[in-house]
C-alpha positions as CSV (number, residue, x, y, z in Angstrom):
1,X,-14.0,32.4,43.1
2,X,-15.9,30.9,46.3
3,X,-12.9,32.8,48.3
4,X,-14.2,36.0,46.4
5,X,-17.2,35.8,47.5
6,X,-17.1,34.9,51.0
7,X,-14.5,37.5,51.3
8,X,-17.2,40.2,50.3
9,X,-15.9,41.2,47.1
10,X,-18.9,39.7,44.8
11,X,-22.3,39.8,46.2
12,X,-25.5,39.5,43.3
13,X,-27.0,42.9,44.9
14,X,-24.0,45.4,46.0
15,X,-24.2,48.7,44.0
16,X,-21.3,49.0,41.9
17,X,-18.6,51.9,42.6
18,X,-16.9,53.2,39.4
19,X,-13.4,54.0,40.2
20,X,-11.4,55.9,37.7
21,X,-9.1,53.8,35.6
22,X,-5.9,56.4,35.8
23,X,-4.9,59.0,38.2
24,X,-5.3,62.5,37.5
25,X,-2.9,64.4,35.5
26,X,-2.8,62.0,33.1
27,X,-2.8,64.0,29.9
28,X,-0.5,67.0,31.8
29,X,2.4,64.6,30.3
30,X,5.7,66.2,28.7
31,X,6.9,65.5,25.1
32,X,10.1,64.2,26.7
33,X,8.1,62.2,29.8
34,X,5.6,60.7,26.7
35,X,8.6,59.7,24.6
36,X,10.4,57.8,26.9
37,X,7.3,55.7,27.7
38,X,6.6,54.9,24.0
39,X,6.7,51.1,22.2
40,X,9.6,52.5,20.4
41,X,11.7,53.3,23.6
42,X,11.9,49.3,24.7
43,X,14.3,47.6,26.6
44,X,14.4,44.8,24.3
45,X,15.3,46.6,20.5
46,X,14.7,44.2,18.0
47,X,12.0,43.6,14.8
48,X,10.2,41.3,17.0
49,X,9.1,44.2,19.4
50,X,8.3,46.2,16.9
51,X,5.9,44.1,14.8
52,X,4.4,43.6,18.3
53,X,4.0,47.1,19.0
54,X,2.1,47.6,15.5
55,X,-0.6,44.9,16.7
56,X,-3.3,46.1,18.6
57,X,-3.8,46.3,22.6
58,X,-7.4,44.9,23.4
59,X,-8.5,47.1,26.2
60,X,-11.6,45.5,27.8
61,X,-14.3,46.8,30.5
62,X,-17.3,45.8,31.4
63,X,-18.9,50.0,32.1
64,X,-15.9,51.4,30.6
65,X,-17.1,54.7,32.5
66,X,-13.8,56.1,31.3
67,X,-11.9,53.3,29.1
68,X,-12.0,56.1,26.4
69,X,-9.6,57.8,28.5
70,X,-7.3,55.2,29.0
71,X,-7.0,54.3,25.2
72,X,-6.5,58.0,24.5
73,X,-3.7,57.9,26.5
74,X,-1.8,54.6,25.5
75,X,-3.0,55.5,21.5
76,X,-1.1,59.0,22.0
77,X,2.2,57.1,23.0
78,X,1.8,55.2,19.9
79,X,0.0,51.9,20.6
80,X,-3.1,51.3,18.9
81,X,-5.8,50.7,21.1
82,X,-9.1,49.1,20.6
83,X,-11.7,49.6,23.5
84,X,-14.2,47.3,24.1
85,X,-16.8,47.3,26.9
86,X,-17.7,43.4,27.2
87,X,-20.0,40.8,28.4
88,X,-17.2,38.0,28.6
89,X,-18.8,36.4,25.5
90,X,-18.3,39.5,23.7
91,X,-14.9,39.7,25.4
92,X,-13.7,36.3,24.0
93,X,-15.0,37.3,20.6
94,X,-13.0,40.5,20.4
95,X,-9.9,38.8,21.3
96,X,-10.3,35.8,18.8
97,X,-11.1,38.4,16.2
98,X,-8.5,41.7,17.0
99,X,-5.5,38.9,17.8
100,X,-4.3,41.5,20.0
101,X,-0.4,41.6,21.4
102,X,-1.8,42.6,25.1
103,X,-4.9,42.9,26.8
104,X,-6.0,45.5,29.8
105,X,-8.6,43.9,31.5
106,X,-10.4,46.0,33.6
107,X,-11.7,43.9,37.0
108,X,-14.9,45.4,39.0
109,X,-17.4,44.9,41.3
110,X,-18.9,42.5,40.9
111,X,-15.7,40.6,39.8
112,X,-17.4,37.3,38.2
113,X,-17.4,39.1,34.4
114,X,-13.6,39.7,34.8
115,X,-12.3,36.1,36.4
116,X,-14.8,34.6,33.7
117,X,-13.1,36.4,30.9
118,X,-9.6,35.8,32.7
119,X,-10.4,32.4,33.3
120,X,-11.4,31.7,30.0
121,X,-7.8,33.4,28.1
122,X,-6.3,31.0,30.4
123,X,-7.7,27.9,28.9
124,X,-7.7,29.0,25.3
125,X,-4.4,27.3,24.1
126,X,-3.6,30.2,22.0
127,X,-5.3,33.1,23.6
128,X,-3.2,31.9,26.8
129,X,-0.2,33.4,25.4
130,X,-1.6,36.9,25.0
131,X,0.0,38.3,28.5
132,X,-2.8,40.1,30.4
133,X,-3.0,43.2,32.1
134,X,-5.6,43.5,35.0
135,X,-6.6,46.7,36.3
136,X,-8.1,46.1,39.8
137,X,-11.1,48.7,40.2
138,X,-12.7,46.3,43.0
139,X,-10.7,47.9,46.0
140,X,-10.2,44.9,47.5
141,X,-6.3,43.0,47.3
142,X,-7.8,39.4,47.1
143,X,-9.3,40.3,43.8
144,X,-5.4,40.9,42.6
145,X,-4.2,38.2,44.1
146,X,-7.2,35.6,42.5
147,X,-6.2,37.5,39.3
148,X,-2.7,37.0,39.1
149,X,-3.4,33.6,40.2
150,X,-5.3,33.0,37.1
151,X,-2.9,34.1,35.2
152,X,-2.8,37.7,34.7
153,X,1.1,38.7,34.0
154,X,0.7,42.1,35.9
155,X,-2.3,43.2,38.1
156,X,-2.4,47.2,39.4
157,X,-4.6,48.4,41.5
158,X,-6.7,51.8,40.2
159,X,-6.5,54.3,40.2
160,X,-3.3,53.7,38.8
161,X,-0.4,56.7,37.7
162,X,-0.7,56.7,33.7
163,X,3.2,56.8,33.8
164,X,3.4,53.2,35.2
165,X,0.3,51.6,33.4
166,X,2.3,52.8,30.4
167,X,6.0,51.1,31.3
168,X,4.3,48.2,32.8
169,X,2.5,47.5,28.6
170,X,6.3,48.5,27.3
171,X,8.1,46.2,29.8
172,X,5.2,43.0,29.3
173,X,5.8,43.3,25.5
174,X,9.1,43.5,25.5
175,X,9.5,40.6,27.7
176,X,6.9,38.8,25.1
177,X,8.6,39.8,22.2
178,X,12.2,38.7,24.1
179,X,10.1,34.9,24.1
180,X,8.9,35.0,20.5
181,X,12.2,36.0,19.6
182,X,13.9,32.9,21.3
183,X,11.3,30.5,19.8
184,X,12.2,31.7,16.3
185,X,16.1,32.3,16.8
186,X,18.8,30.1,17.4
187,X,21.0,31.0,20.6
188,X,24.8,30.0,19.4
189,X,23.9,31.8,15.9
190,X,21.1,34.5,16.2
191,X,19.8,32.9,12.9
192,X,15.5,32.3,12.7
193,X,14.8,28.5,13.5
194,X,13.4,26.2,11.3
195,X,10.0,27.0,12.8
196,X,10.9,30.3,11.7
197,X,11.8,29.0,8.0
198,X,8.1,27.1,8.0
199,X,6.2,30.2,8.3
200,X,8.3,32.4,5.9
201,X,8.1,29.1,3.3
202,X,4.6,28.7,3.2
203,X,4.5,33.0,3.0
204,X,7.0,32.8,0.1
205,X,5.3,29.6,-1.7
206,X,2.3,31.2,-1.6
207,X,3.0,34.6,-3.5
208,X,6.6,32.8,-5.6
209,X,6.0,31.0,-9.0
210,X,9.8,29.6,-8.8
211,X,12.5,29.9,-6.3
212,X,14.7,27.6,-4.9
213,X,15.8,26.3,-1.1
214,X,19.4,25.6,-0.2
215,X,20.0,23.3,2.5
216,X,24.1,24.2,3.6
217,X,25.7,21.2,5.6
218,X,29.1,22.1,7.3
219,X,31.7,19.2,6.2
220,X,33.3,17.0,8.8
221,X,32.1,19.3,11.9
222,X,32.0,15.5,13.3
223,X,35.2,15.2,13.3
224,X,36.1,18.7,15.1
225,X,33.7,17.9,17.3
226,X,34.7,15.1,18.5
227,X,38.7,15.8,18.7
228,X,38.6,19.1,19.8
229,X,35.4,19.2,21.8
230,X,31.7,20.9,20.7
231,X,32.9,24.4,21.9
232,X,35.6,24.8,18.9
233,X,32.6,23.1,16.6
234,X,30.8,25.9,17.8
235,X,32.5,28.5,16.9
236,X,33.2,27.5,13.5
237,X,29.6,27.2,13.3
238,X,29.1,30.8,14.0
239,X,32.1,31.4,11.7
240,X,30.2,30.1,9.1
241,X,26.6,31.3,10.2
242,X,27.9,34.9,10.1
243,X,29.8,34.6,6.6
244,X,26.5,32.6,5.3
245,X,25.0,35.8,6.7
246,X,26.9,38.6,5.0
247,X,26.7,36.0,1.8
248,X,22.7,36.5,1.7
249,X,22.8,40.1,2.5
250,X,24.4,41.5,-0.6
251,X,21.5,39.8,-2.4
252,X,18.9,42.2,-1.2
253,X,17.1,43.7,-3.5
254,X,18.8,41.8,-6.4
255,X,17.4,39.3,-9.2
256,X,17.1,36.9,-6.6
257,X,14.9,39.1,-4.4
258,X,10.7,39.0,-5.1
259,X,8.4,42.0,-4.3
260,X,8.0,41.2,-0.5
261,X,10.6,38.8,0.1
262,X,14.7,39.1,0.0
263,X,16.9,35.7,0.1
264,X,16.3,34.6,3.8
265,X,19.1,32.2,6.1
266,X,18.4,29.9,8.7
267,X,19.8,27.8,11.1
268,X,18.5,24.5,11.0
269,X,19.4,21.0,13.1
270,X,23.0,20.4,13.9
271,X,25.6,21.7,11.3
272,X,22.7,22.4,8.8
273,X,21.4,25.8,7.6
274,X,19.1,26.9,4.7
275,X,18.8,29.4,2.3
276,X,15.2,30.6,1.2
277,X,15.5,32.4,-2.5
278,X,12.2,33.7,-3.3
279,X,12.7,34.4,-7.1
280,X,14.3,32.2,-9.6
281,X,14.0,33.7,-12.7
282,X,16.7,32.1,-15.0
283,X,19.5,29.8,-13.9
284,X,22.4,31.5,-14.6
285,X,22.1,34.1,-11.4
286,X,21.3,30.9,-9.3
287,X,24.0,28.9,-10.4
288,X,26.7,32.2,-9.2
289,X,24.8,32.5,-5.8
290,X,25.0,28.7,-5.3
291,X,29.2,29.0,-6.4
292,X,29.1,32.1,-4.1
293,X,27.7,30.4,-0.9
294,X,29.5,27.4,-1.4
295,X,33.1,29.6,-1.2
296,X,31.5,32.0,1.4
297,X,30.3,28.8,3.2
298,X,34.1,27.7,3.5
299,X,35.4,28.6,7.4
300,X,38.9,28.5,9.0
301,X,39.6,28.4,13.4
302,X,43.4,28.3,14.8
303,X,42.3,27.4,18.1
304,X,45.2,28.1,20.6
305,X,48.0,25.9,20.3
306,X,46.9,23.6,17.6
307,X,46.9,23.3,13.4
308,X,44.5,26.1,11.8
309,X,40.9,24.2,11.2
310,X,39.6,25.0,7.6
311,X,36.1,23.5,7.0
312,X,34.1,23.6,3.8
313,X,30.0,22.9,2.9
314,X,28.7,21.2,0.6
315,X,25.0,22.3,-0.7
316,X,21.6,20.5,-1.2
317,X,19.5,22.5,-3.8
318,X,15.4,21.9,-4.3
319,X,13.3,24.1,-6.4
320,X,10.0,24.9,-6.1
321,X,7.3,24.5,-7.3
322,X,9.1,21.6,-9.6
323,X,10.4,19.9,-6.4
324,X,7.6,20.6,-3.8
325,X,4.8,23.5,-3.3
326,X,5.0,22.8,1.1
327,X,8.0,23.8,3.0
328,X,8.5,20.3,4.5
329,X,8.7,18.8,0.6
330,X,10.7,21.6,-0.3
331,X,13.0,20.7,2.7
332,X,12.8,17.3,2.4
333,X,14.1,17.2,-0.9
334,X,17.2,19.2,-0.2
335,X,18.0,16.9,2.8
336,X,18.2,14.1,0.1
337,X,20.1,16.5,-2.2
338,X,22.5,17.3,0.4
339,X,23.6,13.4,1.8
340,X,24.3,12.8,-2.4
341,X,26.4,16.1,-2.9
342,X,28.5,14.9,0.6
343,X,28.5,11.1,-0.7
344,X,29.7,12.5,-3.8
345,X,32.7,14.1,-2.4
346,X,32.9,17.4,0.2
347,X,32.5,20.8,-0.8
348,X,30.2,20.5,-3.8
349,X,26.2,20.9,-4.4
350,X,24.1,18.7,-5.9
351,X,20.1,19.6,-7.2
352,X,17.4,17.4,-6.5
353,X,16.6,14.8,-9.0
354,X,13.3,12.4,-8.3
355,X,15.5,9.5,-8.6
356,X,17.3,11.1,-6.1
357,X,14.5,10.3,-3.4
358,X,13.2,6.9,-5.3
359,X,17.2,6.0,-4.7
360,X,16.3,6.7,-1.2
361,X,13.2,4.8,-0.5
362,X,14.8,1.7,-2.2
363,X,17.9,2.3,0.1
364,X,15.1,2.3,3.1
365,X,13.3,-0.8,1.9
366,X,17.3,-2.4,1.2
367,X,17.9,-1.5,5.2
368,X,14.7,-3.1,6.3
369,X,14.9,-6.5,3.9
370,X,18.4,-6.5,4.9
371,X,17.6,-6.9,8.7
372,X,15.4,-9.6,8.3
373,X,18.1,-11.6,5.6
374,X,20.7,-11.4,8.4
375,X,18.3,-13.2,11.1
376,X,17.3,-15.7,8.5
377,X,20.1,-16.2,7.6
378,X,19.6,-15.2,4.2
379,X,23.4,-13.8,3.3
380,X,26.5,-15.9,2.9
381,X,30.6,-14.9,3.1
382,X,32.8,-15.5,0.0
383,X,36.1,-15.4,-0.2
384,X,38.7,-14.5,-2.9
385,X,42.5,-14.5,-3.5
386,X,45.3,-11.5,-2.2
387,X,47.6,-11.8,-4.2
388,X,51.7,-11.1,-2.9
389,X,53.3,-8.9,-6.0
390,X,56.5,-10.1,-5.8
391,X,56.1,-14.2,-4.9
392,X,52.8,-14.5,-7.2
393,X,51.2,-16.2,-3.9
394,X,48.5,-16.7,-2.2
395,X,48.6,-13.8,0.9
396,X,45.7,-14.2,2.3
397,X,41.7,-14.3,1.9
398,X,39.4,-11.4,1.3
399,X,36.4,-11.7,2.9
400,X,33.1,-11.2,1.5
401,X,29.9,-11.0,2.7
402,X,27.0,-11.1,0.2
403,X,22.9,-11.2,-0.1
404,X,21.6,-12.6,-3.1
405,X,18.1,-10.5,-3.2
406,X,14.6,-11.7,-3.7
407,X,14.8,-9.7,-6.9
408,X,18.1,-11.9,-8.2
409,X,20.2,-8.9,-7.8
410,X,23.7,-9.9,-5.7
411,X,24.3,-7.1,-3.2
412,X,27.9,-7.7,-1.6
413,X,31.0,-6.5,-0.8
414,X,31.4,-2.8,0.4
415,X,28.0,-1.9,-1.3
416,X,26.4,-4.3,1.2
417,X,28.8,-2.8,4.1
418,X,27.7,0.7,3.5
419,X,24.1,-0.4,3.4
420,X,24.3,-2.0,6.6
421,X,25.8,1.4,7.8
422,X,23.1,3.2,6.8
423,X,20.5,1.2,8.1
424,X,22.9,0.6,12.0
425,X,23.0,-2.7,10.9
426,X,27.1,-2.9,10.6
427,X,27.9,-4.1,14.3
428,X,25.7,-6.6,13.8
429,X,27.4,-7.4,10.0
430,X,30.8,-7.4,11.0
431,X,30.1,-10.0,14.0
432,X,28.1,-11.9,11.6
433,X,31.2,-12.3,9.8
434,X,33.6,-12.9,12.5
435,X,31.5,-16.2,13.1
436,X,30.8,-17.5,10.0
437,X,35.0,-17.3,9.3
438,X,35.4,-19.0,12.9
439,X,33.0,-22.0,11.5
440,X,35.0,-22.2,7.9
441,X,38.7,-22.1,9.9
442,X,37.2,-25.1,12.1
443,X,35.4,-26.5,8.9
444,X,39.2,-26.6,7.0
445,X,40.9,-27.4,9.5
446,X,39.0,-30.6,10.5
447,X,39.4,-31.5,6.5
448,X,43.5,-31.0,7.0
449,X,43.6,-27.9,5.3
450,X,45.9,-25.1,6.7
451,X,43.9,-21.3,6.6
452,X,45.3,-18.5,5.5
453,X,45.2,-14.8,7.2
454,X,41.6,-13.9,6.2
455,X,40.5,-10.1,5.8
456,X,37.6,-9.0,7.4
457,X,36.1,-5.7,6.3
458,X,34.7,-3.9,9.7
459,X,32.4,-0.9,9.7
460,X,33.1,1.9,12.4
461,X,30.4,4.2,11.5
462,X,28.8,2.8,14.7
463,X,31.6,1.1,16.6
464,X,33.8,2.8,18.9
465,X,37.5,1.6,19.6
466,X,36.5,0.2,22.9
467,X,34.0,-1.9,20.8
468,X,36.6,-3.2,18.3
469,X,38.4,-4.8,20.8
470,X,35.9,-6.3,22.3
471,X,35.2,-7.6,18.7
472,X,39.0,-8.5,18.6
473,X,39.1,-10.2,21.7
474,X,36.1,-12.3,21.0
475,X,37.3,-13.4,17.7
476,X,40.2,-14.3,19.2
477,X,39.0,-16.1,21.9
478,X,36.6,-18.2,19.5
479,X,39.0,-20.0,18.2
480,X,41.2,-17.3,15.4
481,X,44.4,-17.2,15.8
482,X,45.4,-13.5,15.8
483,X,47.7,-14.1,13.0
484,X,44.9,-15.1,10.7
485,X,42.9,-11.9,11.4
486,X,43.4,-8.9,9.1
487,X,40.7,-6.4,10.4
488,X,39.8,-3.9,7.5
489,X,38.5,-0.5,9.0
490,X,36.3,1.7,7.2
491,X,33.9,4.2,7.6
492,X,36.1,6.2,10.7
493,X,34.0,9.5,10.4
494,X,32.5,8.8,13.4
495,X,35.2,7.5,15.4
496,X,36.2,9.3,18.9
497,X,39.9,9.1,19.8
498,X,40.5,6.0,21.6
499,X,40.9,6.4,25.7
500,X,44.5,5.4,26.9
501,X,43.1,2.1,28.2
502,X,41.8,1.5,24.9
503,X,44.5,2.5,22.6
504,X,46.8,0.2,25.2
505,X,44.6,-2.6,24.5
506,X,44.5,-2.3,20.3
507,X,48.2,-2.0,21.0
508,X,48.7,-5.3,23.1
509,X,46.2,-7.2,20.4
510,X,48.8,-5.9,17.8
511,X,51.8,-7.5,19.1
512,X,50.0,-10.8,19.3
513,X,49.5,-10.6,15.5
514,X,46.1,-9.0,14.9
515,X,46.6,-6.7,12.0
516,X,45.1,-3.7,11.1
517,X,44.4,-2.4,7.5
518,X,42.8,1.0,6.7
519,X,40.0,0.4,3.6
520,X,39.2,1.8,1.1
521,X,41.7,4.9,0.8
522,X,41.2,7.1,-1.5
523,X,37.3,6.5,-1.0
524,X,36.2,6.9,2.1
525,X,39.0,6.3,3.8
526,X,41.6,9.3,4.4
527,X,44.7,10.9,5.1
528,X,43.0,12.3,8.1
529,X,41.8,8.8,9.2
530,X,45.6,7.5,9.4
531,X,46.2,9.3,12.2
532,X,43.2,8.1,14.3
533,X,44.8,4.1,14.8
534,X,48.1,2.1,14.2
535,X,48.0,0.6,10.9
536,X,50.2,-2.2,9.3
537,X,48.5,-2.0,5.8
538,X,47.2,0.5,3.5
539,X,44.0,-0.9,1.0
540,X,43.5,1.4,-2.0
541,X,40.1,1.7,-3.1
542,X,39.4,0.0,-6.3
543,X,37.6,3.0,-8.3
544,X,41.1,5.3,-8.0
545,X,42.5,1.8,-10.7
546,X,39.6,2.9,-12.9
547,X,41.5,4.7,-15.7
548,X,45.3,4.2,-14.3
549,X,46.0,2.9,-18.1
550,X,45.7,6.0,-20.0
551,X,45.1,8.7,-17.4
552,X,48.3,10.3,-16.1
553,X,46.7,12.3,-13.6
554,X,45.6,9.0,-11.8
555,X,48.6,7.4,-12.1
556,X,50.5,10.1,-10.3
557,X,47.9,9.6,-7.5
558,X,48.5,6.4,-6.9
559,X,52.6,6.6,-7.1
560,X,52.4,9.3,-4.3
561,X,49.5,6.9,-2.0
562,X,51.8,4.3,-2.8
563,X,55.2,6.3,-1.9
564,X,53.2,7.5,1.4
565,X,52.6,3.7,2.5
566,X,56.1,3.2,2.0
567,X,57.1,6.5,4.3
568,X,55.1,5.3,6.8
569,X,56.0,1.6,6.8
570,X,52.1,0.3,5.8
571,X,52.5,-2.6,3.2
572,X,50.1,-1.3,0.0
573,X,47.4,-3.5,-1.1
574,X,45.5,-2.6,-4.8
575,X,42.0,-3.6,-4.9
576,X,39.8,-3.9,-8.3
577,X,42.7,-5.1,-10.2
578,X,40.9,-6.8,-13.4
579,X,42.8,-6.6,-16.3
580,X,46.5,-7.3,-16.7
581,X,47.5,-3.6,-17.4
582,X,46.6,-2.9,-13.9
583,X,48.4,-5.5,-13.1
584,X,51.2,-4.4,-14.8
585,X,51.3,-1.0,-13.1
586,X,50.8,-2.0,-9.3
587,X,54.0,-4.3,-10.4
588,X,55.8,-2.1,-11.6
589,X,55.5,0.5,-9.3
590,X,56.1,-1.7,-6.3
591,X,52.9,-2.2,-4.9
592,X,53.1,-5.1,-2.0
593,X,49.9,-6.8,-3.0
594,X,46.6,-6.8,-5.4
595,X,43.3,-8.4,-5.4
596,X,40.8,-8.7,-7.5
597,X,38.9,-10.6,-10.3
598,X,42.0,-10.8,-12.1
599,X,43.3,-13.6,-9.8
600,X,39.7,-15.3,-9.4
601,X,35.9,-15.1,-8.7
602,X,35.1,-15.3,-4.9
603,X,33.9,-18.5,-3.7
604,X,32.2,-20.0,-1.1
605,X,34.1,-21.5,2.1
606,X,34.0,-25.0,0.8
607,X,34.9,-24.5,-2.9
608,X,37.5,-21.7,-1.7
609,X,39.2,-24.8,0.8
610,X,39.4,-26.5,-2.7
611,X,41.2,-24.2,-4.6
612,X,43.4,-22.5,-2.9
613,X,44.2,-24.6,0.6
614,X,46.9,-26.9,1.2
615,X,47.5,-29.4,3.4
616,X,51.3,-28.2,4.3
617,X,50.2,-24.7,4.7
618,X,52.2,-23.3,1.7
619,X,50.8,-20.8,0.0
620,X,49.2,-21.6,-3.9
621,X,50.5,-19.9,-6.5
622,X,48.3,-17.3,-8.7
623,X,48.3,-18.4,-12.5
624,X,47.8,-15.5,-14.9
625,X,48.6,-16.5,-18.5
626,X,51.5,-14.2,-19.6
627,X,52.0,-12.4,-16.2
628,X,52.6,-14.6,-13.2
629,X,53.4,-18.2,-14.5
């Protein structure tokens, strides 16, 4: 301002000169030459500019000699034009009150009324997004240059041809609109944001007595991800943003449609979108959509040279106002729908339940306890029998690792390994483990006692390949023979394909006798994961044993797991056997080994030496009344 004035431009007495806003000729225009400069002829076509176009331009003056003219002109291309001549209080005011898309700001002699007004748009944080258009009436080029320097997005010096104040409006608000657009829109997708989905929420809450949010989470994306790269996850996520897309559009105007509002889609974080329904009348129409997205949801890829890729979604459903009357509630309760439809199983939806979310918050309070048992020392490792199908011996000792809560509920075994998961605790677990079993092998050997192979469950939801053989090699070099140690994998979602020097490594640690098991098949354990690491054994989960008495379906299951084990040379290990009809089956069917409570309770290290360790190293044999004496 102090430059202003010593340049001349603003001194307290110099007479004023009015200086017409537009050139003359301006209202000699053509219908073609007024078209052409029209909001509706913008560069950048979209809704956005549009809705723009429909708000107001805030043309303010501080004479306005002939302001009346210039908002003639812009109102007869089709803007709508409110004129204003201002003190810059006034000024302010309008702009708070109009919430304009674009203000003219007319700039005189003296200049103080205009930079104060400028000045002040600036330093509003939400008035400083309104781009600014100064028209410089001063005659003098330091006065555009201070305002553009302020902040104005375009300055032009008057009188200014009514042809080029107009394009200059239409070019500024399209470039405006091009920046609102990008903050609600996702680039890969073209889908509104999830700051998009907040305002349309709250819009739809406030004017919807029920609807419904679907939260739509791409299944296994991870995985593509992370063995094809993120530009094949990519375009399976615009695969299935564009069928999502097409899914919601044929519901326009249809029972699931309110009086303003049609279903809306978003893109949200990662492989997540959502799915606003603003009208829920009964749930028979909202039980087909749901059945309808989750087939639409359903993508396929045959990137070049490789298998076809076929991913499916699975579908997190919370209804308002039962399950919130907010759009973060309302989201927040379909993010814990979601994670149970997907630990459920892929490709299936589950609605929110409260117990749902109190499930949660105990999981969260579980994670945090279980941090501080683990430093305290507050968990302890069991062990129980393996059992060898065809000698009735002892094969080896199944680790594991338990937490006897300060409620007197036992949390152990996988349970305890998937909390720990959860909560990034598994690393930490699993070498938790490794040490205890290096103390009990020095323990039993120092009372003459031979080990056995012990097997130790190990978590790679967080652990990389690289990491495992670091845990290998230190387990190893602790004092565990690598013939005792029978490392259990589970939880491989996450796992990249090992590098060369890494898979060369797990290879080497192999041939010394460290053997690998993949847990829990059937589970969470896969086909897909048998192809991400050399195995030597296969552990069925426990829950497919369940009904193998009397349901047929299951037992077919399990002969074809078990004939694939034997196709691909992994030894077959069933796990929950408890009652001797189980027995009986894995037996028959020529299953290489069985554990469970069948064959004995798991013990501590001490009591476990006892019962099952001998001083010659030959292995006990299992005594089941009527089955294995």
């Amino acid at each position: 301002m102090e430059g202003l004035r010593r340049g001349g431009i603003e001194h307290e007495g110099a007479a004023p000169v009015d200086v017409p806003l537009l050139q003359a000729g301006w209202s000699s225009l053509s219908d073609a030459e007024s078209r052409a400069l029209s909001p509706d002829d913008m560069p950048w076509a979209h809704r956005s500019a549009s809705v723009l176009a429909d708000s107001p331009l805030l043309l303010l003056d501080n004479r306005g000699p002939d302001l009346d003219a210039a908002s003639s002109f812009l109102g007869a291309l089709g803007y709508r034009c409110l004129a204003h001549v201002h003190d810059p209080v006034e000024a302010l005011a309008a702009v708070r009150r109009e919430a304009p898309c674009l203000i003219v700001l007319v700039m005189r002699a003296p200049v103080l009324a205009g930079m104060t007004v400028l000045s002040a748009l600036r330093e509003d944080p939400v008035l400083r997004h309104v781009p600014t258009v100064v028209l410089d009436a001063t005659g003098h080029p330091q006065a555009m240059q201070r305002s553009l320097a302020s902040g104005a997005a375009d300055c032009l010096e008057c009188p200014v041809a009514a042809s080029e104040l107009a394009l200059r409006v239409r070019n500024l608000l399209a470039a405006h609109a091009y920046r609102e657009y990008l903050g609600q829109h996702d680039v890969l997708t073209g889908l509104s944001t999830r700051a998009a989905y907040r305002q349309a929420a709250a819009n739809v809450l406030a004017e919807s007595s029920a609807g419904a949010l679907l939260l739509v989470g791409a299944d296994g994306l991870a995985d593509v991800n992370d063995a094809l790269g993120q530009g094949v996850g990519d375009q399976l996520l615009q695969r299935i943003a564009k069928r999502l897309g097409s899914c919601v559009q044929t519901e326009a105007g249809g029972e699931l449609s309110s009086e303003r509002h049609d279903p809306m889609l978003f893109r949200m974080d990662g492989d997540e979108f959502a799915i606003l329904v603003p009208h829920m009348e009964g749930g028979h129409s909202t039980a087909a959509f749901i059945n309808k997205v989750l087939e639409d949801g359903t993508a396929t890829l045959h990137p070049h040279g490789r298998p076809e890729l076929f991913v499916t979604c699975s579908i997190g459903v919370s209804v308002f106002p039962r399950d919130g009357d907010d759009p973060e509630t309302l989201l927040r309760h379909a993010s814990v729908a979601l994670r149970q439809a997907k630990e459920a199983g892929a490709h299936r939806y589950e609605f929110y339940a409260p117990d749902f979310g109190e499930l949660a918050q105990r999981r969260l309070d579980l994670s945090a306890e279980l941090r501080h048992a683990v430093r305290r020392d507050q968990i302890e490792l069991l062990y129980a029998p393996v059992v060898d199908l065809a000698s009735g011996r002892l094969a080896e000792a199944q680790t594991i690792v338990a937490w006897r809560h300060a409620s007197g509920r036992v949390i152990a075994g996988d349970e305890l390994m998937d909390l720990a998961g959860r909560s990034e605790m598994d690393v930490t677990l699993t070498e938790w483990m490794v040490e205890q079993a290096r103390k009990h092998i020095r323990n039993w050997r120092a009372a003459g006692l031979q080990p056995v192979p012990l097997g130790l469950k190990a978590s790679l939801a967080h652990m990389q390949v690289r990491d495992l053989v670091h845990l290998v090699q230190a387990a190893t070099s602790s004092g565990i023979e690598p013939q005792l140690l029978h490392l259990q994998l589970q939880q491989l979602g996450n796992l990249a394909a090992p590098s060369p020097k890494d898979a060369s490594a797990l290879v080497a640690l192999r041939k010394k006798g460290v053997h690998l098991a993949l847990d829990r098949f059937g589970a969470c354990g896969t086909v897909g994961d048998l192809r991400r690491l050399p195995y030597d054994e296969l552990k069925v989960d426990g829950s497919l044993f369940d009904d193998v008495e009397r349901d047929g379906f299951q037992q077919a299951m399990l002969l074809g797991i078990n004939d694939l084990a034997k196709r691909l040379r992994l030894s077959s290990v069933a796990c929950g056997i408890d009652t001797p009809r189980k027995l009986d089956f894995v037996r028959k069917h020529g299953w290489d080994r069985a554990q469970g409570t069948l064959f004995g309770e798991p013990l501590e290290g001490l009591a476990f030496a006892a019962r099952w360790l001998t001083r010659s190293g030959k292995p006990q044999r299992v005594s089941i009344p009527g089955e294995l004496a």
